[in-house]
Backbone atoms as SQL, in Angstrom:
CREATE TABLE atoms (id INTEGER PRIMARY KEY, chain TEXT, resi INTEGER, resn TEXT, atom TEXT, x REAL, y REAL, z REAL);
INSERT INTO atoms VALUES
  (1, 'A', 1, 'UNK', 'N', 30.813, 18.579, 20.939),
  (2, 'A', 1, 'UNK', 'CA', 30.637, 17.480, 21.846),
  (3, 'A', 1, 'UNK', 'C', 29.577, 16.552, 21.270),
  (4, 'A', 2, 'UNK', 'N', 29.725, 15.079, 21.253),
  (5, 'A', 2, 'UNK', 'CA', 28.654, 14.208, 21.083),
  (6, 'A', 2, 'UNK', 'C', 29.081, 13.501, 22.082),
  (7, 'A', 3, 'UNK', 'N', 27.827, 12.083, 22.110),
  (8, 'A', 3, 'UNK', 'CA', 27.833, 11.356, 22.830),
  (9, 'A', 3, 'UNK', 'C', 26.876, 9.770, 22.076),
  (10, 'A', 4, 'UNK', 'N', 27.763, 9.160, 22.067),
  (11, 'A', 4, 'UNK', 'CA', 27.340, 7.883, 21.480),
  (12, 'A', 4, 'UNK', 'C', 27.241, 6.628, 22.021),
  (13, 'A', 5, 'UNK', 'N', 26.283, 6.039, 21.553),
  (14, 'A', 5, 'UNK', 'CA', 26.292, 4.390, 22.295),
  (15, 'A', 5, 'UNK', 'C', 27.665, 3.906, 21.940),
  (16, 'A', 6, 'UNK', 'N', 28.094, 3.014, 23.173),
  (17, 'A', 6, 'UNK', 'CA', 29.450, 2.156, 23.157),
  (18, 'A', 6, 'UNK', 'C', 28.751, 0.913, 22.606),
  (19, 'A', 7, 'UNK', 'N', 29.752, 0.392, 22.426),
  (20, 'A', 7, 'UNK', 'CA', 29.578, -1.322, 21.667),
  (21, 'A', 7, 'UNK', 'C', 29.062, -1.318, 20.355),
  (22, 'A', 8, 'UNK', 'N', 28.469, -0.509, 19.413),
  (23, 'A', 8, 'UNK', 'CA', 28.636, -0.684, 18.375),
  (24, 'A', 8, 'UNK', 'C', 30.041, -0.558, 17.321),
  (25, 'A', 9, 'UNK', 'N', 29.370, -1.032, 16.026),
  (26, 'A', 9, 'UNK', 'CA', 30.105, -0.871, 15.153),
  (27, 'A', 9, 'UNK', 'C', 30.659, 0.554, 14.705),
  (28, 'A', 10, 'UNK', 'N', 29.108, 0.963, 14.380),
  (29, 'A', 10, 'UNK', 'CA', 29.475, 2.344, 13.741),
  (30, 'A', 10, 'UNK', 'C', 29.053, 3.679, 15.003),
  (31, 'A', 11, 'UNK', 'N', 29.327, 4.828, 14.605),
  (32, 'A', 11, 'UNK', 'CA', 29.012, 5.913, 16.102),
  (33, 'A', 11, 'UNK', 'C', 28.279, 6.457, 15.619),
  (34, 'A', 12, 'UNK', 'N', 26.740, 5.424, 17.023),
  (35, 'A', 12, 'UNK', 'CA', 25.360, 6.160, 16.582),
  (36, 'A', 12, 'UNK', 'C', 25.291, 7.076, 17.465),
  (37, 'A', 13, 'UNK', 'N', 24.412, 8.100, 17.483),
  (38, 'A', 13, 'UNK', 'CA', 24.703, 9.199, 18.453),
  (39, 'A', 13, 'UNK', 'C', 23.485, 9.030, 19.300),
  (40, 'A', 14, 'UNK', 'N', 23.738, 9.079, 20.731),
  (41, 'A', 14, 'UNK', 'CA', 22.783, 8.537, 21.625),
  (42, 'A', 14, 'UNK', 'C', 21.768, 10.014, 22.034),
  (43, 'A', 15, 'UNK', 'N', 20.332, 9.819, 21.464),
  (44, 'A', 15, 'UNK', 'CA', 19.726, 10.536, 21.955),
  (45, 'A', 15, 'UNK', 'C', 18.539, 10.886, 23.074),
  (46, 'A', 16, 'UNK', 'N', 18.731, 9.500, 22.876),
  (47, 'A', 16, 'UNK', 'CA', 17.396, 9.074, 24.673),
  (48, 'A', 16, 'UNK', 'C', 18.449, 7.996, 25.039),
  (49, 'A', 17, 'UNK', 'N', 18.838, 8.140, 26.492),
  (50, 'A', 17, 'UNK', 'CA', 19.834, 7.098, 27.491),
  (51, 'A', 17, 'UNK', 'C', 18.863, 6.837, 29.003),
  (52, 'A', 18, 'UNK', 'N', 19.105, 5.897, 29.397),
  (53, 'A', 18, 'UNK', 'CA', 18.942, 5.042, 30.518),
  (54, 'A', 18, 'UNK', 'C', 20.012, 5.194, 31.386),
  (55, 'A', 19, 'UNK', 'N', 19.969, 5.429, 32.487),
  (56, 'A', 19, 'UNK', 'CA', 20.800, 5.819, 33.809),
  (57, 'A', 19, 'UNK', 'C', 21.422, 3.578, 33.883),
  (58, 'A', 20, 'UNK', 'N', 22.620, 3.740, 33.486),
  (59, 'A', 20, 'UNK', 'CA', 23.380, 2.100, 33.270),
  (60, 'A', 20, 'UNK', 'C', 23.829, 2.301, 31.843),
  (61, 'A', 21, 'UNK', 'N', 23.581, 2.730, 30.648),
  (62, 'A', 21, 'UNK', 'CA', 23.357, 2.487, 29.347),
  (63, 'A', 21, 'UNK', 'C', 25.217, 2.980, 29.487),
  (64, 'A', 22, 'UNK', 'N', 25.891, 2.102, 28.661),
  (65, 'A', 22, 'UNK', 'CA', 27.487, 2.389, 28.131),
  (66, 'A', 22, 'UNK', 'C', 27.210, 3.624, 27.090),
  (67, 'A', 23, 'UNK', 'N', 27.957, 4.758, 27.135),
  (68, 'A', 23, 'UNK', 'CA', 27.826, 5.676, 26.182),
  (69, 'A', 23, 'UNK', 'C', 29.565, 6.452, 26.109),
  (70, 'A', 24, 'UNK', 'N', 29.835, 6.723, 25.100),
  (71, 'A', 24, 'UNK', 'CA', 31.304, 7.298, 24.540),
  (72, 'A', 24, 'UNK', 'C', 31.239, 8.583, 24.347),
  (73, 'A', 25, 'UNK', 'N', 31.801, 9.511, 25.631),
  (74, 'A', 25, 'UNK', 'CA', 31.733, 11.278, 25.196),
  (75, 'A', 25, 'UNK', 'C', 32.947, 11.678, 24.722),
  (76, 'A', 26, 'UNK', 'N', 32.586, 12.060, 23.224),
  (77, 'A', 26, 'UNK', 'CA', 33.544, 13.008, 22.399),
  (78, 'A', 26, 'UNK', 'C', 33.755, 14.276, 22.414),
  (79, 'A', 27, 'UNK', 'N', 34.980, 15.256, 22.620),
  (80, 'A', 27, 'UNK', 'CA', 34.529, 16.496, 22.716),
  (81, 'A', 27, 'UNK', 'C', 36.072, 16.704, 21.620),
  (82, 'A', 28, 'UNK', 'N', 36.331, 17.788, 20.759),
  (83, 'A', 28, 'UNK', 'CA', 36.573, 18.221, 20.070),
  (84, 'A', 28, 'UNK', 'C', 36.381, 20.088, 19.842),
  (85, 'A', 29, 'UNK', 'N', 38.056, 20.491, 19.260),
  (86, 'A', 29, 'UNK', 'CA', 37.860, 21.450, 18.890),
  (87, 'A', 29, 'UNK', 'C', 38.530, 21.041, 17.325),
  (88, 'A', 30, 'UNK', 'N', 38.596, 22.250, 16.405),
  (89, 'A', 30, 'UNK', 'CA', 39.098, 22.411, 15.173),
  (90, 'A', 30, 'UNK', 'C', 40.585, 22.469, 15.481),
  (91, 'A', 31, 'UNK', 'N', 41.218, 21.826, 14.299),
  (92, 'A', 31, 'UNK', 'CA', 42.752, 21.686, 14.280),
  (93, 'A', 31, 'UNK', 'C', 43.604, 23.024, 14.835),
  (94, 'A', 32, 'UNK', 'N', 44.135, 23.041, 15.537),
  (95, 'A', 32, 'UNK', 'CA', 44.733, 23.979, 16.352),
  (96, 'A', 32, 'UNK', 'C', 46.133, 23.868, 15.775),
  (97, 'A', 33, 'UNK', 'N', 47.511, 25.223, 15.889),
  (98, 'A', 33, 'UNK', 'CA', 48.917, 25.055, 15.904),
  (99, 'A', 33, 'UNK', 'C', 49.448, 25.215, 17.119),
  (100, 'A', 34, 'UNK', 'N', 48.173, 25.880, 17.954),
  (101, 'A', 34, 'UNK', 'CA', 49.453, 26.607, 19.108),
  (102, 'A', 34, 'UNK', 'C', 48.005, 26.506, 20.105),
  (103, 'A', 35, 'UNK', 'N', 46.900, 26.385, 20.401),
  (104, 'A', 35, 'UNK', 'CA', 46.023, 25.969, 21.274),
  (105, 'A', 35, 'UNK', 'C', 45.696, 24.087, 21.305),
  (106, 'A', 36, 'UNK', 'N', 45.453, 23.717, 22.670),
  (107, 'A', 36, 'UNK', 'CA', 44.958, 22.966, 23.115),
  (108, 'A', 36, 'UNK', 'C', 43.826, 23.007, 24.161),
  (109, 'A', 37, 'UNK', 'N', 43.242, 21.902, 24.342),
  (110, 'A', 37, 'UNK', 'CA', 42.403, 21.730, 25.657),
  (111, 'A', 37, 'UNK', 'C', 42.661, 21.011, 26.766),
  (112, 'A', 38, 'UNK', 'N', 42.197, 20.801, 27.577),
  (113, 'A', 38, 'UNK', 'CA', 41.875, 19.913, 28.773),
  (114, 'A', 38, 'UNK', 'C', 40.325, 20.393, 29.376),
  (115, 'A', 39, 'UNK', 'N', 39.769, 19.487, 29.744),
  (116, 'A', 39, 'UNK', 'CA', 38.063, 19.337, 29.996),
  (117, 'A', 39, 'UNK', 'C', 38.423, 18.871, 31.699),
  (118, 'A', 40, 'UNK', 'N', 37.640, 20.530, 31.946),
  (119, 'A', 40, 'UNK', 'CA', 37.589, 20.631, 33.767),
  (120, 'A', 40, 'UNK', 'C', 35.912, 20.629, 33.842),
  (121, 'A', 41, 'UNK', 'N', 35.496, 20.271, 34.912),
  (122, 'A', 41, 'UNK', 'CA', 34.018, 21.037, 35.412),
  (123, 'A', 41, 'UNK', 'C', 32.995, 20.165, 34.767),
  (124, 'A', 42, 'UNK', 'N', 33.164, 19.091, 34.177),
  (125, 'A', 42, 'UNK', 'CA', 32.056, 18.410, 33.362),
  (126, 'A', 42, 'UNK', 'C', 31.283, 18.119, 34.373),
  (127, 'A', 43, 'UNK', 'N', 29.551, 17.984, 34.388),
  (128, 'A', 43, 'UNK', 'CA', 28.565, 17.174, 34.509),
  (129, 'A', 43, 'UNK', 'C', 27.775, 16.519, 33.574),
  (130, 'A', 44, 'UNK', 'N', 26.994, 15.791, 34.065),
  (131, 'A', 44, 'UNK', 'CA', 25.788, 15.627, 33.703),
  (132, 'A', 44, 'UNK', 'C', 24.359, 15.830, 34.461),
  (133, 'A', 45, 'UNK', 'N', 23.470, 16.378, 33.735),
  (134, 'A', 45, 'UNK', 'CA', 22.230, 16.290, 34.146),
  (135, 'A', 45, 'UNK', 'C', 21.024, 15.764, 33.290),
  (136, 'A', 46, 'UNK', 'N', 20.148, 15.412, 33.917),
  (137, 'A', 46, 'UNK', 'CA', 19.237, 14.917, 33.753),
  (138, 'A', 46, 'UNK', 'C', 18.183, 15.637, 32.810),
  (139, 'A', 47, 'UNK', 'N', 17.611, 15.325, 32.231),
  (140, 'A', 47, 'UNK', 'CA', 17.161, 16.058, 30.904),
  (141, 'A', 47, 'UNK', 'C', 15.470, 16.874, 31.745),
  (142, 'A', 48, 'UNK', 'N', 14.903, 16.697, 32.668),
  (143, 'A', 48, 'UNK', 'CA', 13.881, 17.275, 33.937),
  (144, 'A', 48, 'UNK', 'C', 14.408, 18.622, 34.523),
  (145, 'A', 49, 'UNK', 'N', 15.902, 18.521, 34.849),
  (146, 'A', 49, 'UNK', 'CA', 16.130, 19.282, 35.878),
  (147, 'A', 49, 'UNK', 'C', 15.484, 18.965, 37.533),
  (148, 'A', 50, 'UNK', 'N', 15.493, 17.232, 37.370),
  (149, 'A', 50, 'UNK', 'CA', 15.606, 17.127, 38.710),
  (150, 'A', 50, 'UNK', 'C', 17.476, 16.654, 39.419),
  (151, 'A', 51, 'UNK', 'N', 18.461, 16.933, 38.770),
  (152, 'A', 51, 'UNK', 'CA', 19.455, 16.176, 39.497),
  (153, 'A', 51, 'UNK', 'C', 20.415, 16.161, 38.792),
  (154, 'A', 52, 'UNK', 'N', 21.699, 16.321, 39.305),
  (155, 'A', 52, 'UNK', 'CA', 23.231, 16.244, 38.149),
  (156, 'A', 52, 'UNK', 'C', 24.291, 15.690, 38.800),
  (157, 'A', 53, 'UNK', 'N', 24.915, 15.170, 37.901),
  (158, 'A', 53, 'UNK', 'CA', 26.060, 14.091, 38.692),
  (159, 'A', 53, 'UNK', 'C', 27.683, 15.019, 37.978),
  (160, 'A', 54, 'UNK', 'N', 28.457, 15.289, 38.805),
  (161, 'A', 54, 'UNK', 'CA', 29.626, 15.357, 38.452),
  (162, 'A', 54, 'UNK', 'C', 30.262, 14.339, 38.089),
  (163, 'A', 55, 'UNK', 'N', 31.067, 14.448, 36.324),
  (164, 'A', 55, 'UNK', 'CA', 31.726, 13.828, 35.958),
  (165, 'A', 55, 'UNK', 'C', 33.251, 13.893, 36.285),
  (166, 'A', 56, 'UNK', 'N', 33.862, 15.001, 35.438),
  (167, 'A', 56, 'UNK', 'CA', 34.798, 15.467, 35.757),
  (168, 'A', 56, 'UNK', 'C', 35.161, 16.765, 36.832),
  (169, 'A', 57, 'UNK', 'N', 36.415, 16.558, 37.665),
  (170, 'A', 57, 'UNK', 'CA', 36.441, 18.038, 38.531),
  (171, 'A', 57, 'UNK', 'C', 37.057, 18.854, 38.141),
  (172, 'A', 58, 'UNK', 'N', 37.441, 20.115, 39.522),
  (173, 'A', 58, 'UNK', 'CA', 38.032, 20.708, 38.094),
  (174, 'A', 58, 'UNK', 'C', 39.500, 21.024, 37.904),
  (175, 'A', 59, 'UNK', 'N', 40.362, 19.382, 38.017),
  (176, 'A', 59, 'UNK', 'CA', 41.572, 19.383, 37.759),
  (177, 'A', 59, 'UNK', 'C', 41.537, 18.536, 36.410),
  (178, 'A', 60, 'UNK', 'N', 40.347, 18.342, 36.217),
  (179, 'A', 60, 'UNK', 'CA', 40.374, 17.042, 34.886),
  (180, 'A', 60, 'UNK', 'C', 40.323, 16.051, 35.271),
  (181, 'A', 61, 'UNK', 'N', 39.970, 15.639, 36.477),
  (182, 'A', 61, 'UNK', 'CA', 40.215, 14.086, 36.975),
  (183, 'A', 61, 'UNK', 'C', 38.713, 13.498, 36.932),
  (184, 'A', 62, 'UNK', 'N', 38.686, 12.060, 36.775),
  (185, 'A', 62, 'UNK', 'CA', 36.984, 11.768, 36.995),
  (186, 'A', 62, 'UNK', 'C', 36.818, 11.249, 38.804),
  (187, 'A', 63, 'UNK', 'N', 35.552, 12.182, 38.795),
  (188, 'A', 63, 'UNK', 'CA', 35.106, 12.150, 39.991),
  (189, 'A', 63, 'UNK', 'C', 34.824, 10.834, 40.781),
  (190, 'A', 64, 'UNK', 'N', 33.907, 9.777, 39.939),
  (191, 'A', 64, 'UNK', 'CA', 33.316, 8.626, 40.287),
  (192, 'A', 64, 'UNK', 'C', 33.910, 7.614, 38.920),
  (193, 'A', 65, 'UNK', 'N', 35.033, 6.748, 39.237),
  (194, 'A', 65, 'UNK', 'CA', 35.651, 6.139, 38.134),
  (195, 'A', 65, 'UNK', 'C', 34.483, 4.793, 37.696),
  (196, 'A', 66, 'UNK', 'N', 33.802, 4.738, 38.595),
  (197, 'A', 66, 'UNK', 'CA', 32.407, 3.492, 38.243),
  (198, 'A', 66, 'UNK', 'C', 31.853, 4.102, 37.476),
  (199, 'A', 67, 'UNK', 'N', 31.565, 5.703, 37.311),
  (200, 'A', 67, 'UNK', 'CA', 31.065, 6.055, 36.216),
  (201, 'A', 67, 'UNK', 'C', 31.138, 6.352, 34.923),
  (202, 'A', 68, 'UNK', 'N', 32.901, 7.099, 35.216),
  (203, 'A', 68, 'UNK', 'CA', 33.879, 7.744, 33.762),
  (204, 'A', 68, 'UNK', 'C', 35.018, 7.682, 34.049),
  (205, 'A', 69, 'UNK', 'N', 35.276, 7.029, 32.722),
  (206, 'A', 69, 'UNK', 'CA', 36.863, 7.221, 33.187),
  (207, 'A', 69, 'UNK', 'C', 37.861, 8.713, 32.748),
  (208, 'A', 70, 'UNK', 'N', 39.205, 8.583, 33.191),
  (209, 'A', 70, 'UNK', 'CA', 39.666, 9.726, 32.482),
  (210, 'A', 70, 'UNK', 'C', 39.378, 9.905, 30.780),
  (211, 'A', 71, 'UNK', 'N', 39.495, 11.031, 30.522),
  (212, 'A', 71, 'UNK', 'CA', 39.768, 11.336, 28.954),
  (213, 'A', 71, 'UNK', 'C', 40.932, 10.663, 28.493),
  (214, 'A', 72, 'UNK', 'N', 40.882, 10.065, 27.193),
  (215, 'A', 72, 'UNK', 'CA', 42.496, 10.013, 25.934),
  (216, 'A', 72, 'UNK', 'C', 42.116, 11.066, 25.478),
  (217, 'A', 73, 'UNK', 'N', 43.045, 11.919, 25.481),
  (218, 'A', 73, 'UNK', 'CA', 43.432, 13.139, 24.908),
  (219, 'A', 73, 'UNK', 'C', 44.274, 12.656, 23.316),
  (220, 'A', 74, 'UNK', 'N', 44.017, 13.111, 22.143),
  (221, 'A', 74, 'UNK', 'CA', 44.483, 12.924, 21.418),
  (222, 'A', 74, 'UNK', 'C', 45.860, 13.593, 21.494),
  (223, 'A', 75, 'UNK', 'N', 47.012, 13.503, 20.580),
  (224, 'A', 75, 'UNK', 'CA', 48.279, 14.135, 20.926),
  (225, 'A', 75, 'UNK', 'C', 48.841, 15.478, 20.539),
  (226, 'A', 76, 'UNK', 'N', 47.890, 16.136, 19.939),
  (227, 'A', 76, 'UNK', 'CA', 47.686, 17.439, 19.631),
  (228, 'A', 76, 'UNK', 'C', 46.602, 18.044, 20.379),
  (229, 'A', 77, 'UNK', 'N', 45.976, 17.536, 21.097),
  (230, 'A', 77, 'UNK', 'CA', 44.659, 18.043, 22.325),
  (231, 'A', 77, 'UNK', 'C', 43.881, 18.882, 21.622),
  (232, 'A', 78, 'UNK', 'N', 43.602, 18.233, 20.945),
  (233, 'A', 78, 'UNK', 'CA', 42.517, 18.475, 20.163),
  (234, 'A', 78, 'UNK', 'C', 40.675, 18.037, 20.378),
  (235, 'A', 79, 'UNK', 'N', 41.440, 16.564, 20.639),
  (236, 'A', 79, 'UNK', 'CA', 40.056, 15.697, 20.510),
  (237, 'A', 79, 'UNK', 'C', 40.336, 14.937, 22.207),
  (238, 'A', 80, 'UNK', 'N', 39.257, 14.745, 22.821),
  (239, 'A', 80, 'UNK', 'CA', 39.169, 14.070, 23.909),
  (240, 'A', 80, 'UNK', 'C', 38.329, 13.070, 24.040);
């Protein structure tokens, strides 16, 4: 899994974020023949441990679309 600033050129990987800041979550496994994924149960929390926001639930859907949208699943479900 990474997570990178949106709007650039190249994918810098975001390591201090601001609650507003556009950011792009990648998640990835290794080339598979006969496994795939789908991403249930995601949050986020806050790097304190005061507070966590559900991203995804746990059908895969996004919880708060102002916040995330669904995954593109690549076509081997591999990469999300």
């Amino acid at each position: 899994m990474k997570i990178y600033h949106q709007g650039t050129q190249k994918e810098i990987i975001a390591d201090n974020v601001k609650i507003g800041d556009r950011l792009t979550l990648s998640i990835s496994i290794e080339q598979q023949d006969v496994y795939g994924m789908k991403i249930t149960n995601c949050l986020v929390r806050d790097g304190l441990n005061w507070g966590e926001q559900p991203l995804i639930n746990d059908e895969g859907c996004p919880v708060d679309k102002e916040i995330m949208g669904p995954f593109d699943y690549s076509h081997n479900l591999t990469r999300a």
